[in-house]
C-alpha positions, -999 to 999 in steps of 0.1 A, spaced: 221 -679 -326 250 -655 -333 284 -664 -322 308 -642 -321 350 -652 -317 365 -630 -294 400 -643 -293 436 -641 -308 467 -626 -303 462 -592 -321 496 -601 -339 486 -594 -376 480 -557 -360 516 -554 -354 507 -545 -317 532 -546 -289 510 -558 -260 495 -584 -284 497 -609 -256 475 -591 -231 443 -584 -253 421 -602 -280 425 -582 -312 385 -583 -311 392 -562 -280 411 -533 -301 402 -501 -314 413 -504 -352 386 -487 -373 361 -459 -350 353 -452 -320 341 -488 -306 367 -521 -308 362 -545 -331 338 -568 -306 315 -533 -298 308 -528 -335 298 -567 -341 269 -565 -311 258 -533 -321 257 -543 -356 238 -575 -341 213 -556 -321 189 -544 -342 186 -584 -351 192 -602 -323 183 -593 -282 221 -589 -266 204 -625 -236 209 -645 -268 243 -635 -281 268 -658 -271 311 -654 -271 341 -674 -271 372 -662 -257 398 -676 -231 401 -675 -197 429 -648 -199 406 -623 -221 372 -633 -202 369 -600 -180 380 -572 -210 358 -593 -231 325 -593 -210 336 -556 -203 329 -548 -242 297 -568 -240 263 -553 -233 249 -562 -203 224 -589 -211 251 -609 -233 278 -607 -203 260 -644 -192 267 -662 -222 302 -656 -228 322 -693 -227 354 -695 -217 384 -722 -230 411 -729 -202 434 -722 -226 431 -707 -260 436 -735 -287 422 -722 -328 393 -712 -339 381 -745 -348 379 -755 -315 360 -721 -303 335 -732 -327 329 -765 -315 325 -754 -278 299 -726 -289 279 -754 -307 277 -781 -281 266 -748 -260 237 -732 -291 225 -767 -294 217 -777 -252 205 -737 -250 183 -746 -279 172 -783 -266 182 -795 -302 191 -787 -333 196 -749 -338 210 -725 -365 242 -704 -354 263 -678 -372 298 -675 -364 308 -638 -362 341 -619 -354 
C-alpha cells in the first residue's frame, strides 16, 4: 500500500510562510503541488480508497484538501509533527491492521 509523507516545514524552499504549509502542499514544479502530482502519478496503479498519508494535525485540512476524494479517509494525523521516521512507523502499524497482517507498503513524498 502506498504511503505518501505529507509533512515538513517547506524550509529548504526558502519560503516565508514555511510554518503554515507542508512543502508537499506547494506548488514548486507545474501546475499541481507536490502531493497532487504523487496521487496522480499513483492513480493509474493504485484506487485513491487505498492510498494512505501522514501529516500533522496542523496541515490535516490543506492536506486532505489536495487529496482526491476517496483517499481523504485514510489520511493519519500526528498530534504534533515529530521526523519522518516516526511518520513511517504510524503509517505501518496502520498498512498492517488495514491489511489484517503482513503487507507491502511504499513510502512516497
Amino acid at each position: 500500500m502506498p504511503v505518501i509523507l505529507a509533512g515538513g516545514r517547506g524550509t529548504r524552499f526558502g519560503r516565508a510562510a514555511a510554518h503554515e504549509l507542508p512543502s508537499s502542499c506547494s506548488n514548486i514544479v507545474g501546475k499541481l503541488t507536490m502531493l497532487e502530482q504523487t496521487a496522480a502519478r499513483l492513480r493509474p496503479l493504485i484506487p485513491p480508497a487505498r492510498i494512505w498519508t501522514v501529516t500533522n494535525s496542523e496541515q490535516a485540512a490543506e492536506v486532505k484538501k489536495q487529496l482526491p476524494a476517496a483517499a481523504r479517509t485514510r489520511v493519519l494525523t500526528e498530534p504534533v509533527g515529530r521526523n519522518t521516521a516516526a511518520a513511517i512507523a504510524l503509517a505501518a502499524l496502520h498498512v498492517r491492521h488495514a491489511a489484517r497482517g503482513d503487507a507491502l507498503m511504499a513510502v512516497l513524498r
